[in-house]
LUMVEX-257236 format. One record per atom (N, C-alpha, C): residue number from 1; residue in one letter; atom name; x, y, z. Coordinates in Angstrom, 1 decimal, padded with zeros to 4 digits. Each point is the difference from the previous one (the first is absolute). Last residue first. Layout:
BEGIN
{n:NUM, res:A, atom:CA, u:X, v:Y, w:Z}
...
END
This chain:
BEGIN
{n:86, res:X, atom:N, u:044.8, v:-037.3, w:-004.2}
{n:86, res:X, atom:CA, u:-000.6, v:001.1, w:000.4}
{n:86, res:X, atom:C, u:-000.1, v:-000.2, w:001.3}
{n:85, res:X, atom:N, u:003.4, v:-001.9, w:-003.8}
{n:85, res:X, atom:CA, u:-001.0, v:-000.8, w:000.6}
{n:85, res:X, atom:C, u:-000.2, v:001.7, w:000.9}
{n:84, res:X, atom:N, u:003.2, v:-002.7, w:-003.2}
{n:84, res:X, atom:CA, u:-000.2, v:000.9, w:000.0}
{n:84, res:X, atom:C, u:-000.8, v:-000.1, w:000.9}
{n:83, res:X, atom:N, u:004.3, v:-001.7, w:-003.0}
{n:83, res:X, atom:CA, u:-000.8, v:-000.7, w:000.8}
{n:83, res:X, atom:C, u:-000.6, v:001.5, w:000.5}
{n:82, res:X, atom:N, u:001.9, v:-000.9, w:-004.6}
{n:82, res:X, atom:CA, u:000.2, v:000.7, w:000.9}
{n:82, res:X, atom:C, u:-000.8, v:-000.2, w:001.1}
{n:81, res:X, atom:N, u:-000.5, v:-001.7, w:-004.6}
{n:81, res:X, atom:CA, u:001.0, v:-000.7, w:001.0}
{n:81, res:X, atom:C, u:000.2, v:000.5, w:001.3}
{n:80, res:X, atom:N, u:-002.1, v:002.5, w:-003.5}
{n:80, res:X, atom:CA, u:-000.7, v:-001.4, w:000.6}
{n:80, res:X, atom:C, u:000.8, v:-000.3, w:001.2}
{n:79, res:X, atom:N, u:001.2, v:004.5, w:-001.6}
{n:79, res:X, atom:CA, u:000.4, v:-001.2, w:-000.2}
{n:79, res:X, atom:C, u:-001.0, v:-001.0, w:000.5}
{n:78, res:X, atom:N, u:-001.2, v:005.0, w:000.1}
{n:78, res:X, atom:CA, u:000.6, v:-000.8, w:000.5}
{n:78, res:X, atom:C, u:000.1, v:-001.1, w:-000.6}
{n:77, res:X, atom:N, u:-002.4, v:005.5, w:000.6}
{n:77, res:X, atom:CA, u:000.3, v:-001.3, w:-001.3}
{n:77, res:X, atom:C, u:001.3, v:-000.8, w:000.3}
{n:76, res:X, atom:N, u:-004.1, v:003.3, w:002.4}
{n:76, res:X, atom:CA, u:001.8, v:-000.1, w:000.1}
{n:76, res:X, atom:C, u:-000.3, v:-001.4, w:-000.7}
{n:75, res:X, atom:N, u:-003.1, v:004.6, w:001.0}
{n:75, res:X, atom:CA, u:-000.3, v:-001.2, w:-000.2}
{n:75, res:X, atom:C, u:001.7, v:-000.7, w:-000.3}
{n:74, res:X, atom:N, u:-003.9, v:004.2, w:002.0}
{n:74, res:X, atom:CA, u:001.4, v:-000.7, w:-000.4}
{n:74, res:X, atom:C, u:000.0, v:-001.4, w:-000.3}
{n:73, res:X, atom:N, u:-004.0, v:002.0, w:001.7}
{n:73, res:X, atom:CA, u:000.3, v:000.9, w:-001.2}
{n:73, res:X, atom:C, u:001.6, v:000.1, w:-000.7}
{n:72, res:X, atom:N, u:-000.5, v:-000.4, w:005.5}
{n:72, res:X, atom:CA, u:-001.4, v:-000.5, w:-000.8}
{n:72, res:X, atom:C, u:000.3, v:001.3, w:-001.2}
{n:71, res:X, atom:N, u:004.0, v:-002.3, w:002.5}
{n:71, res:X, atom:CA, u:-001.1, v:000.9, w:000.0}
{n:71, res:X, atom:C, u:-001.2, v:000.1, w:-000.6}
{n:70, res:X, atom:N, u:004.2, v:-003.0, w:002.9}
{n:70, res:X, atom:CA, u:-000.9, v:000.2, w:-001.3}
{n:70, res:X, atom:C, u:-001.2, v:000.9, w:-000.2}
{n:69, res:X, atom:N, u:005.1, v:-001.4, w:002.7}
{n:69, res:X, atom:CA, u:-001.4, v:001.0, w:000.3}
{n:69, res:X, atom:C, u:-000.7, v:000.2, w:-001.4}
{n:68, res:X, atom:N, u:004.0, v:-004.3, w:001.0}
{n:68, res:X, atom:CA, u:-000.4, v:001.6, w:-000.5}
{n:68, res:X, atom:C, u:-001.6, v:000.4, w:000.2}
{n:67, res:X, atom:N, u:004.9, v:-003.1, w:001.7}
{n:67, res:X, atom:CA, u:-001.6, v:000.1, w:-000.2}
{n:67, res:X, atom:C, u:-000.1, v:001.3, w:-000.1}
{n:66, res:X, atom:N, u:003.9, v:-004.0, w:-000.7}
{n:66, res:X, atom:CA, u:-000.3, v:001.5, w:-000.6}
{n:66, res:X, atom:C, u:-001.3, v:-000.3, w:001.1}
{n:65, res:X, atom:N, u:002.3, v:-003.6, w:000.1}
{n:65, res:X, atom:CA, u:001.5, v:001.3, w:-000.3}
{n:65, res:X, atom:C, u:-000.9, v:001.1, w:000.0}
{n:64, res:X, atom:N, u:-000.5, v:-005.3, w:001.9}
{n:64, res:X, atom:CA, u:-000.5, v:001.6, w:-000.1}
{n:64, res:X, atom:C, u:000.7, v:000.8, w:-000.3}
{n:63, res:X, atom:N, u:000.6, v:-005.7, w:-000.5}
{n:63, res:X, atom:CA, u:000.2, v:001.2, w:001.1}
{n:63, res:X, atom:C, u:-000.1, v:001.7, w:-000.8}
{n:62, res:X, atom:N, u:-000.5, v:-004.3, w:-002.1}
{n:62, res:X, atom:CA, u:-001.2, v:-000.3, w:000.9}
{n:62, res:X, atom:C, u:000.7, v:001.2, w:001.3}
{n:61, res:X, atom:N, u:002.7, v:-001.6, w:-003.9}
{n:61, res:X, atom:CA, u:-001.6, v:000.4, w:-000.7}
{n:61, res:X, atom:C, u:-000.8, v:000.4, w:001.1}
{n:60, res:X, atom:N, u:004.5, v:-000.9, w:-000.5}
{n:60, res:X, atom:CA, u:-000.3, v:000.8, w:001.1}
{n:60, res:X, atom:C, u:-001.2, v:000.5, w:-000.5}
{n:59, res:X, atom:N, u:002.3, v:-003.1, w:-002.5}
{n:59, res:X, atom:CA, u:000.3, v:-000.8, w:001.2}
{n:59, res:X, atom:C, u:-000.6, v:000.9, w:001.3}
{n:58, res:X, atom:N, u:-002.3, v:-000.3, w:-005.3}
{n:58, res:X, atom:CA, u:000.8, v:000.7, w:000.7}
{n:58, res:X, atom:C, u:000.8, v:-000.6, w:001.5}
{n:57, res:X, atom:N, u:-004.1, v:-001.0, w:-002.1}
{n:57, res:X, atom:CA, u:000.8, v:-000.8, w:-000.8}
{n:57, res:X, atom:C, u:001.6, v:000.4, w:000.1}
{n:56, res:X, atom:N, u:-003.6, v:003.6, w:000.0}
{n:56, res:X, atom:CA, u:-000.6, v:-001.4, w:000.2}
{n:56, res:X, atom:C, u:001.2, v:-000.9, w:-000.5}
{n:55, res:X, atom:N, u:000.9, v:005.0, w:001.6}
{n:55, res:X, atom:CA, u:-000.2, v:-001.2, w:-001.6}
{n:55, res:X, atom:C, u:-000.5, v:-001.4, w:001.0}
{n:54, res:X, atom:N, u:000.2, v:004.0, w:003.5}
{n:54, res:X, atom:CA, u:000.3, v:-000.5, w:-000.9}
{n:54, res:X, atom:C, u:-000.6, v:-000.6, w:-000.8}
{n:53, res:X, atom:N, u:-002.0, v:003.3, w:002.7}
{n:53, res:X, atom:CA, u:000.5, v:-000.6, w:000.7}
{n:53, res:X, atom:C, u:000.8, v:-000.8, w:-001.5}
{n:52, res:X, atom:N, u:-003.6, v:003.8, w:001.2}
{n:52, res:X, atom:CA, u:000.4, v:-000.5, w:-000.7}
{n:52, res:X, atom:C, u:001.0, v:-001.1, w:000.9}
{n:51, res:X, atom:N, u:-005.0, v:003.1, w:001.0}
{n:51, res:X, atom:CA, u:001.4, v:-000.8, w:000.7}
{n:51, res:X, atom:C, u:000.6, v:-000.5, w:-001.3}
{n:50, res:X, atom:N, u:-004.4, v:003.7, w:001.0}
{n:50, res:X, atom:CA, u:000.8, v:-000.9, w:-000.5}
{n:50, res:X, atom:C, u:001.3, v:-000.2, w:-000.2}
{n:49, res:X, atom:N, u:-004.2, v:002.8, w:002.7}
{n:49, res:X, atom:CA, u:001.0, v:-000.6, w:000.0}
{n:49, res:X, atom:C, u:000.9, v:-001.2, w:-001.1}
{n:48, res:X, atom:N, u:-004.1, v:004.7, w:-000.4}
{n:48, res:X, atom:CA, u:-000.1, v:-001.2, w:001.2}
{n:48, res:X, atom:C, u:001.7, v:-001.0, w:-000.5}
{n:47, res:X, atom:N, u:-002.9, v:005.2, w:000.7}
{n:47, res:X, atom:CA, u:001.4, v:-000.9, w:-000.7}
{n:47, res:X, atom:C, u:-000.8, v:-001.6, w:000.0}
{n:46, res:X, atom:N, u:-003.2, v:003.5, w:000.7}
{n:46, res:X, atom:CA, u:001.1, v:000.9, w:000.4}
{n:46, res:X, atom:C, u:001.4, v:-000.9, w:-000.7}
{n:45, res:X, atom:N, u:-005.9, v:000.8, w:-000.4}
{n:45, res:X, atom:CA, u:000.9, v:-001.1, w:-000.3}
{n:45, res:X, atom:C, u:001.6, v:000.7, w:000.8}
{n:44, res:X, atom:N, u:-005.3, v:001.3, w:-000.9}
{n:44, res:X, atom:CA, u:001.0, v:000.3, w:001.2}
{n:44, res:X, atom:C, u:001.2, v:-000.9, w:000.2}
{n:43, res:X, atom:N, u:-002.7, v:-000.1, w:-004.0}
{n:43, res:X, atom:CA, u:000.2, v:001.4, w:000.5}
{n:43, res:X, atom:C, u:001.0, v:000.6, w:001.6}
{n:42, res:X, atom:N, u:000.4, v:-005.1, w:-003.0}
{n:42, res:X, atom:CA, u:-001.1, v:001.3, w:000.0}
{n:42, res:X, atom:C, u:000.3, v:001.4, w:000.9}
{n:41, res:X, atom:N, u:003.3, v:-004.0, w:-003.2}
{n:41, res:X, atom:CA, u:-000.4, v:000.3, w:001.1}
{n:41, res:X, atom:C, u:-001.5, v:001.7, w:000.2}
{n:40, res:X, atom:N, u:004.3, v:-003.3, w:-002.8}
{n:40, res:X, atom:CA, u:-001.2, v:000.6, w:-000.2}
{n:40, res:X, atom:C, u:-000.7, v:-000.1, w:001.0}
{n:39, res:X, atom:N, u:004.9, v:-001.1, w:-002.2}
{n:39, res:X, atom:CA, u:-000.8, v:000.5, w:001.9}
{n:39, res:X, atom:C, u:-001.2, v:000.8, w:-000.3}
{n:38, res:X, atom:N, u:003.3, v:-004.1, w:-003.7}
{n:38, res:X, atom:CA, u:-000.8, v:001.7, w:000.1}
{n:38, res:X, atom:C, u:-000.8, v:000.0, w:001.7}
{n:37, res:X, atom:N, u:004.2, v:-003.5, w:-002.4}
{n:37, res:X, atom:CA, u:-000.7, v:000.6, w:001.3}
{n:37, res:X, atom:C, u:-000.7, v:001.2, w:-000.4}
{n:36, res:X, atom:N, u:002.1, v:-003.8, w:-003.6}
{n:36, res:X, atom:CA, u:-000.4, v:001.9, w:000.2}
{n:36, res:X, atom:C, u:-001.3, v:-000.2, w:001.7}
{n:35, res:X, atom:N, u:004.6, v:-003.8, w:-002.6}
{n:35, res:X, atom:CA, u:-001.2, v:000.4, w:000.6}
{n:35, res:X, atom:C, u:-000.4, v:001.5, w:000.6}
{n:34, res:X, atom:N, u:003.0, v:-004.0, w:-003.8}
{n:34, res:X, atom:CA, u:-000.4, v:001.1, w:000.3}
{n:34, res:X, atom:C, u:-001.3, v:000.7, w:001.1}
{n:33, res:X, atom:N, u:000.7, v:-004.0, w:-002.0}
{n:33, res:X, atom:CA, u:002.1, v:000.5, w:-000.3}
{n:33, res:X, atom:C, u:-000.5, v:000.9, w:000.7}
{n:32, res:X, atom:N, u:-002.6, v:-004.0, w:002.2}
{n:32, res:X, atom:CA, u:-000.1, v:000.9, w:-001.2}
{n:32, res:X, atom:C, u:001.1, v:000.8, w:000.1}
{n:31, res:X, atom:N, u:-002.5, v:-002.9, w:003.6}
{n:31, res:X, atom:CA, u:000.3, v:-000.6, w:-001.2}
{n:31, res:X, atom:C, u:000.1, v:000.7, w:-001.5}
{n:30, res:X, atom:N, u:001.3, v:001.9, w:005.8}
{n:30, res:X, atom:CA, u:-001.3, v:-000.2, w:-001.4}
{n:30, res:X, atom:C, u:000.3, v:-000.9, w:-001.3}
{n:29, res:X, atom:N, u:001.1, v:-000.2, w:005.8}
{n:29, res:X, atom:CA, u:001.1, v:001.3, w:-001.4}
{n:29, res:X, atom:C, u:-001.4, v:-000.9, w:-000.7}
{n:28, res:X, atom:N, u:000.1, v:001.2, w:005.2}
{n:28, res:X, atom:CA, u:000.1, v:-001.0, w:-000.8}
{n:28, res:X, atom:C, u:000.6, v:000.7, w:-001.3}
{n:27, res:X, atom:N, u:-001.9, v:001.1, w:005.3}
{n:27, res:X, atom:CA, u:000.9, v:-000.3, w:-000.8}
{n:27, res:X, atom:C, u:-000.1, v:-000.7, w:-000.9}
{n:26, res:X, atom:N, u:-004.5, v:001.2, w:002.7}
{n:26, res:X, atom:CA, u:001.5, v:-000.5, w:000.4}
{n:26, res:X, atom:C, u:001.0, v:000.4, w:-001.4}
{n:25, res:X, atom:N, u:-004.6, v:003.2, w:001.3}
{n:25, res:X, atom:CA, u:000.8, v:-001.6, w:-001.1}
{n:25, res:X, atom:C, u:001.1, v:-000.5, w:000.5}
{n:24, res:X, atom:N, u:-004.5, v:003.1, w:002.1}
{n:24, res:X, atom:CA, u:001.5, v:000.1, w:-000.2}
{n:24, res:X, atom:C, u:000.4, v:-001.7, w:-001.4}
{n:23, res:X, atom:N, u:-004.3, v:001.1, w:002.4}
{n:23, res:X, atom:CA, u:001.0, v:001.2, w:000.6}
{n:23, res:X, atom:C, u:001.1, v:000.0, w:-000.4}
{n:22, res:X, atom:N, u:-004.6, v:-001.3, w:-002.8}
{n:22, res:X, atom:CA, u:000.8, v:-000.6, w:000.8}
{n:22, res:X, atom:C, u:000.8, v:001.2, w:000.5}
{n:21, res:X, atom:N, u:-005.2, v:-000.2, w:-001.5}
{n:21, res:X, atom:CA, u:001.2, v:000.2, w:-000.5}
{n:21, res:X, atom:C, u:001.0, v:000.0, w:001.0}
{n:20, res:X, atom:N, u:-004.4, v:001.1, w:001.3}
{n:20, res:X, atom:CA, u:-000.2, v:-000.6, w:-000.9}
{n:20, res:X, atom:C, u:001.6, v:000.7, w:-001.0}
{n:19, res:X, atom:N, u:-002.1, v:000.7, w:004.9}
{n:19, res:X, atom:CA, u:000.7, v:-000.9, w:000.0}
{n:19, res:X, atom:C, u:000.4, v:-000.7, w:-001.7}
{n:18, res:X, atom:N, u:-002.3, v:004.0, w:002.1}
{n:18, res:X, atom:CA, u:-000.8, v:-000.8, w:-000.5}
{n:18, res:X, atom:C, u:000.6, v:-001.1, w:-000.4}
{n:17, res:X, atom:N, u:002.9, v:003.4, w:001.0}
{n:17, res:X, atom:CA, u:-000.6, v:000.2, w:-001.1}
{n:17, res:X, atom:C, u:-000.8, v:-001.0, w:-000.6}
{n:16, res:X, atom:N, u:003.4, v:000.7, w:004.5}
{n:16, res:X, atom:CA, u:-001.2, v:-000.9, w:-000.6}
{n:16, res:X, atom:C, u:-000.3, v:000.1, w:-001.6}
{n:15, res:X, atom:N, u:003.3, v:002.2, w:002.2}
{n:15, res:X, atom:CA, u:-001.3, v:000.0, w:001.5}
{n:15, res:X, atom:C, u:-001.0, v:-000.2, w:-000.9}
{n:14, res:X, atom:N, u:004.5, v:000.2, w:-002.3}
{n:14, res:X, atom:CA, u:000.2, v:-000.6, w:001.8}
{n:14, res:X, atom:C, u:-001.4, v:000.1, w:000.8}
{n:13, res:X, atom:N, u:-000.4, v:-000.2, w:-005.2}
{n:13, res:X, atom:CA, u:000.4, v:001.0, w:000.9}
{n:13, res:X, atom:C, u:000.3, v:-000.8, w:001.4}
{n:12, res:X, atom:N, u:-000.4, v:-003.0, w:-005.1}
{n:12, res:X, atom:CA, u:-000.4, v:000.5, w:000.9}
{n:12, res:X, atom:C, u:000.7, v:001.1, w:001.2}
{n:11, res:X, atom:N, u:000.8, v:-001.7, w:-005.0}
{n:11, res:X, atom:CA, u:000.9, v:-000.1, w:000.9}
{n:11, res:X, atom:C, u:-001.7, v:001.1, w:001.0}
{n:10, res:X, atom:N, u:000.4, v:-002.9, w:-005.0}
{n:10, res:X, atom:CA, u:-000.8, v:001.2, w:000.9}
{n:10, res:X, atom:C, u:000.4, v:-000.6, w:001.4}
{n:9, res:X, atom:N, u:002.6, v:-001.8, w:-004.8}
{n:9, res:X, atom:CA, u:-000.3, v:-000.2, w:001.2}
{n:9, res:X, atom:C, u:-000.9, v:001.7, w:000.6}
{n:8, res:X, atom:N, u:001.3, v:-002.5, w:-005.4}
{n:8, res:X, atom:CA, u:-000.6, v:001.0, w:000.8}
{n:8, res:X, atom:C, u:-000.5, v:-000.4, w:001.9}
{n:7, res:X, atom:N, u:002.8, v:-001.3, w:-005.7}
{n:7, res:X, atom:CA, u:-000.3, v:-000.5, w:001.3}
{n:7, res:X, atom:C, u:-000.3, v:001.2, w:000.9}
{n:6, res:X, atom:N, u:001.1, v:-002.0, w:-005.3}
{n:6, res:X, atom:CA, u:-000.4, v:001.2, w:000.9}
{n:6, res:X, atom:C, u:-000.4, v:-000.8, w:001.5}
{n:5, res:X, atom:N, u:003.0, v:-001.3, w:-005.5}
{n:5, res:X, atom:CA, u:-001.3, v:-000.1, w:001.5}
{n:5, res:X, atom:C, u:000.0, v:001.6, w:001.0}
{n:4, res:X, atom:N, u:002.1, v:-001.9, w:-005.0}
{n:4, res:X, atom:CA, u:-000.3, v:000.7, w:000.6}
{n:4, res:X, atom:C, u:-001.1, v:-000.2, w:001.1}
{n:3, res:X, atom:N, u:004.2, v:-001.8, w:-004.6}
{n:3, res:X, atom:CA, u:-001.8, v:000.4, w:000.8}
{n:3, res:X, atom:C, u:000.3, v:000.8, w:001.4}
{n:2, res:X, atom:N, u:004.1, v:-000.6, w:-003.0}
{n:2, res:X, atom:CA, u:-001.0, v:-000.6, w:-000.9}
{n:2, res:X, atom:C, u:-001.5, v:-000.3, w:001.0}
{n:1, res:X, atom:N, u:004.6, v:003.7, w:000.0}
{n:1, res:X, atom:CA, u:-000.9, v:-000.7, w:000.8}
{n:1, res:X, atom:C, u:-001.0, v:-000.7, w:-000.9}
END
């Protein structure tokens, strides 16, 4: 890998959390060889949802193969390319 970005979404609770931070991400794939989902989450955290779906670029890029129960303090290392979304 010759650099390095970071990117950080704060996923709001179904009953608000003062409304500050989004409920979700649509689908997409990342500009990069490589991407680390970490589930960092507070105390009363329990899962929260992330969808894979095909290769960007793929003929079945955009139908659903996986979703996985993300836990808080895991983290899953994925293909950019790999279309993804919460």
């Amino acid at each position: 890998l010759d650099h390095h970005h970071s990117f950080v979404v704060r996923y709001r609770t179904k009953t608000g959390d003062n409304n500050d931070g989004s409920s979700g991400l649509d689908m997409h794939h990342d500009a990069s060889e490589a991407t680390l989902n970490v589930c960092l989450g507070r105390d009363d955290f329990t899962s929260g949802g992330l969808r894979f779906c095909g290769h960007h670029g793929d003929a079945n890029h955009r139908k659903t193969q996986l979703v996985h129960s993300h836990l808080k303090g895991r983290a899953i290392l994925h293909l950019g390319r790999h279309r993804h979304g919460a």
